[in-house]
N, C-alpha and C positions, 0 to 999 in steps of 0.2 A: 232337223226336227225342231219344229218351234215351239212344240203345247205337246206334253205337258215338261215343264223343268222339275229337274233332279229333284229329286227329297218331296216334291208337289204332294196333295193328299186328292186322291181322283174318289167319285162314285163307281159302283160296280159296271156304271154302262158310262164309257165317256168315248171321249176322242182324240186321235193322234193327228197332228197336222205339220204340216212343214212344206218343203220346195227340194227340186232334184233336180240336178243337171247332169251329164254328161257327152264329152263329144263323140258325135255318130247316135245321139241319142237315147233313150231311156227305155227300155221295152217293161219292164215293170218291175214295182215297189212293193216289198214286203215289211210288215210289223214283226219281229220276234217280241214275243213276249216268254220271260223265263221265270223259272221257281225252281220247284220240283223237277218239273217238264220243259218243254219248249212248243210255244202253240205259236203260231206260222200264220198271220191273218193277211191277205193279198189288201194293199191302200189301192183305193180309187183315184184316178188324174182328173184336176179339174182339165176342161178342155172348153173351147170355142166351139155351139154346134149350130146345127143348120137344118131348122125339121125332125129334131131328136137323135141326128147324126151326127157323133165327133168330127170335126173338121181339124181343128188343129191342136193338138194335147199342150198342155201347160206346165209349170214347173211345178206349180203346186198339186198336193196332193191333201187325202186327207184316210181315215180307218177307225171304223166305229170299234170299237173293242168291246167286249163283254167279258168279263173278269168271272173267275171261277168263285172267289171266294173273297172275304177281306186277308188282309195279308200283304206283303213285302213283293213288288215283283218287279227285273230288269227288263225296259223296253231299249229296241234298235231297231233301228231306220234301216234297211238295206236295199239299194237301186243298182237294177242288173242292168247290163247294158246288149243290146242284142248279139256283140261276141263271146256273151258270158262273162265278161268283165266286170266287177262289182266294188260298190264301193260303202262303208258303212260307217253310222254314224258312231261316236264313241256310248258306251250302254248309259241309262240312265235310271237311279231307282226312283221308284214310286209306292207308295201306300194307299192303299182302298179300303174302303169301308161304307158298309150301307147310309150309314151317316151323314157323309160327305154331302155336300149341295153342289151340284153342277154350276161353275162359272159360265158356262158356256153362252150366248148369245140366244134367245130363242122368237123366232119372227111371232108376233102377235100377243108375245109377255107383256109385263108390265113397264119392263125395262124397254119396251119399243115404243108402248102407246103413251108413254110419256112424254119423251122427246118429243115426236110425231105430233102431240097435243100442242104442244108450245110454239114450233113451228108452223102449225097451222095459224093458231091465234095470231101471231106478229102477222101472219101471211095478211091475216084478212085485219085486226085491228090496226096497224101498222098505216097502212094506205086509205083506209077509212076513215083516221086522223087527221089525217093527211087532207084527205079532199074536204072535213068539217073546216078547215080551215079559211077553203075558200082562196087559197091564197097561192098567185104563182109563185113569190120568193119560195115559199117552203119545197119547190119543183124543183126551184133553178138558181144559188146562191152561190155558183163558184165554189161549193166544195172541194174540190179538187181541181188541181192544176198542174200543168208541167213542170211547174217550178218545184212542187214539195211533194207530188205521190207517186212518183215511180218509189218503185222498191229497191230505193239505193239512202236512205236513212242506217241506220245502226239498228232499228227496229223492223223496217223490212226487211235486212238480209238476216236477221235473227228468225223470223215468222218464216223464211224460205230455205235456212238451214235446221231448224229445229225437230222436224221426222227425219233428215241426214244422220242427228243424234244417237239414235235408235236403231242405223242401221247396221254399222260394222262389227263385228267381232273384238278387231284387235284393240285389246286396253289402251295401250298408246296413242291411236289413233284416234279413240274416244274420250281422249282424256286433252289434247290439242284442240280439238272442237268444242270441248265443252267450255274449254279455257275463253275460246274465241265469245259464244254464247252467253256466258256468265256477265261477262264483260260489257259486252253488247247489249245482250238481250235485258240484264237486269239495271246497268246504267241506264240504257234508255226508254224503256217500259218502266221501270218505277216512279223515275223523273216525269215523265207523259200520265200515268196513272196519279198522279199525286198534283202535276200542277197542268192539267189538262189543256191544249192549246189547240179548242175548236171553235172557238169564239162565236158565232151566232148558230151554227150547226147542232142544237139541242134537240131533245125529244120534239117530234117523233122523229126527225131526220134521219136518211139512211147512214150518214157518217157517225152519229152520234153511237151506232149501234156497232158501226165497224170499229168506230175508235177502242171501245172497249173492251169487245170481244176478240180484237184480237192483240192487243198488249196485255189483256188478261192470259189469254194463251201464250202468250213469249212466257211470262211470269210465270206461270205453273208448268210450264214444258223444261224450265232450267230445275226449279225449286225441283219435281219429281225427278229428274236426271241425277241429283245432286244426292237425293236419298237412295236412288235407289241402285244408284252405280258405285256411290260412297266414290267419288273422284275428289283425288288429293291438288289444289292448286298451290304453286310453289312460288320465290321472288321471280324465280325463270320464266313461271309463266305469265308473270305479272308483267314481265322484262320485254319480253313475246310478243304480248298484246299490246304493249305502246308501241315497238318497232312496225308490228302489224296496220297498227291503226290508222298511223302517219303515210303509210303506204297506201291504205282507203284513203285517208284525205289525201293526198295529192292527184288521186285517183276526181275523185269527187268535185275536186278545186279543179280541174279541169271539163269535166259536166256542168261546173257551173257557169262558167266562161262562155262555152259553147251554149249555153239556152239565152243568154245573149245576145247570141250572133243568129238566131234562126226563129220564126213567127210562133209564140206572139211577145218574143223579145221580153221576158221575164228573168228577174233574178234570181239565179238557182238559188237554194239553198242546204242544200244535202253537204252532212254532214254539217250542219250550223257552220256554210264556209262562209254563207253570202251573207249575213249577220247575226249577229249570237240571239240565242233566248231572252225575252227582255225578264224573265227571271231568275238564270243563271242556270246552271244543271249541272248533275252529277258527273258527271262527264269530265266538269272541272277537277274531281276530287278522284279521280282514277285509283286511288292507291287506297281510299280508305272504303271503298267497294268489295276488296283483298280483303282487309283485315279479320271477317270473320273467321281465315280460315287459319293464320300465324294464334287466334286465339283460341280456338280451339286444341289446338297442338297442345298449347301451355297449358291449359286445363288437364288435358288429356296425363301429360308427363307428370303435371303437380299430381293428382289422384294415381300415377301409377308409381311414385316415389314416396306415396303412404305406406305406412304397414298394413299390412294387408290386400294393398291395392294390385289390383288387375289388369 
């Protein structure tokens, strides 16, 4: 069950949603909802269809609920499996009340025609800048090349692991990644946001737009992970990610070699192997990228070795 989490505070009409698997397959998913009683609501599967006919059912599901009252009540997930086999989620509480504002997503709100607004705009100003200009450089300037945009930087594999983040369960497992990301993603999105290396590529250009939107995304996909998983980074993992890194670079140091040796004969540069930033980058300073979080600790311990502290 993905929505809603423990302790959440739901309106009296919301929704329960999540994914089901099991081998020999899933014949159907029920909601308990408990209190008092125990009300039984059957989840609908999303499914592949074909002319209004299921074709092939999906993992995901979802179950509108309609709450009796405000109040306290334990939801579970339960997926039978067609030998009667069943398997359930662990319960989880929730609170209702008329008050409550649905988070939910809703096609045609405000929260849709605004995005939707914005990308339109770029759609159509965006290109229409573009041809005021009259000008084919602004078409065709070598933005990109096989030397520097494959997604083997420290900020493209950041951008191609960063919904990875969000996927697993196990802490541990969340916590080695994020280690890897922090590292990555904020050494080298902050360094790129701060001293930008796109050189005649400005507004309106299509790189201009990609540069930022998406090292702006590495940045807020670590910073939000960081709040909101509360993951502890240690010298181990500090230890981790050089040993890691050097393993990408030699990785990388050999990518470079080889665009060399095959058309159009360019020097790689992934991982700054093939010559450094002519600005320098954080990258150099590994350890002091760490530090936020050895100082935090120390604040922490100082305020809880106060009187009174917590």
């Amino acid at each position: 069950m993905h929505y809603p989490a423990s302790g959440e505070a739901l309106p009296l009409q919301s929704t329960v949603a999540g994914d089901a698997w099991m081998k020999g397959g899933v014949q159907r998913i029920e909601i308990r909802v408990k209190d008092a009683a125990v009300l039984v609501v059957p989840a609908e599967r999303d499914a592949v269809k074909y002319r209004g006919i299921s074709v092939t059912p999906l993992a995901a599901y979802h179950a509108r609920l309609a709450f009796p009252a405000e109040g306290t009540y334990s939801l579970q997930a339960v997926a039978v499996a067609a030998s009667g086999r069943t398997l359930e989620t662990a319960p989880r509480t929730v609170r209702t009340a008329p008050s409550v504002r649905s988070r939910e997503f809703v096609f045609g709100s405000t929260l849709y025609i605004i995005p939707i607004g914005l990308i339109v705009l770029l759609c159509i100003g965006v290109p229409l800048l573009v041809r005021r200009t009259g000008s084919d450089a602004a078409r065709d300037r070598g933005a990109w090349t096989v030397s520097n945009s494959l997604m083997l930087h420290m900020c493209g594999l950041a951008i191609m692991f960063i919904p990875v983040l969000y996927f697993p369960e196990n802490a541990k497992y969340r916590q080695q990644l994020f280690g890897i990301l922090y590292f990555f993603g904020l050494g080298g999105a902050v360094q790129a946001l701060f001293a930008p290396d796109i050189g005649l590529h400005g507004l309106p250009e299509p790189k201009y737009f990609c540069f930022f939107i998406s090292h702006g995304t590495i940045v807020f996909g670590v910073v939000y992970a960081a709040v909101l998983y509360l993951v502890e980074l240690t010298w181990r993992s500090w230890i981790r990610i050089v040993v890691l890194t050097n393993a990408f670079t030699l990785a990388a140091y050999g990518v470079n070699l080889l665009l060399r040796l095959i058309p159009p004969y360019e020097v790689g540069n992934y991982f700054a192997m093939g010559y450094p930033p002519p600005n320098g980058s954080v990258i150099d300073v590994f350890a002091l990228i760490y530090l936020p979080y050895p100082i935090a600790r120390m604040v922490r311990r100082r305020r809880e070795a106060q009187p009174g502290g917590a």
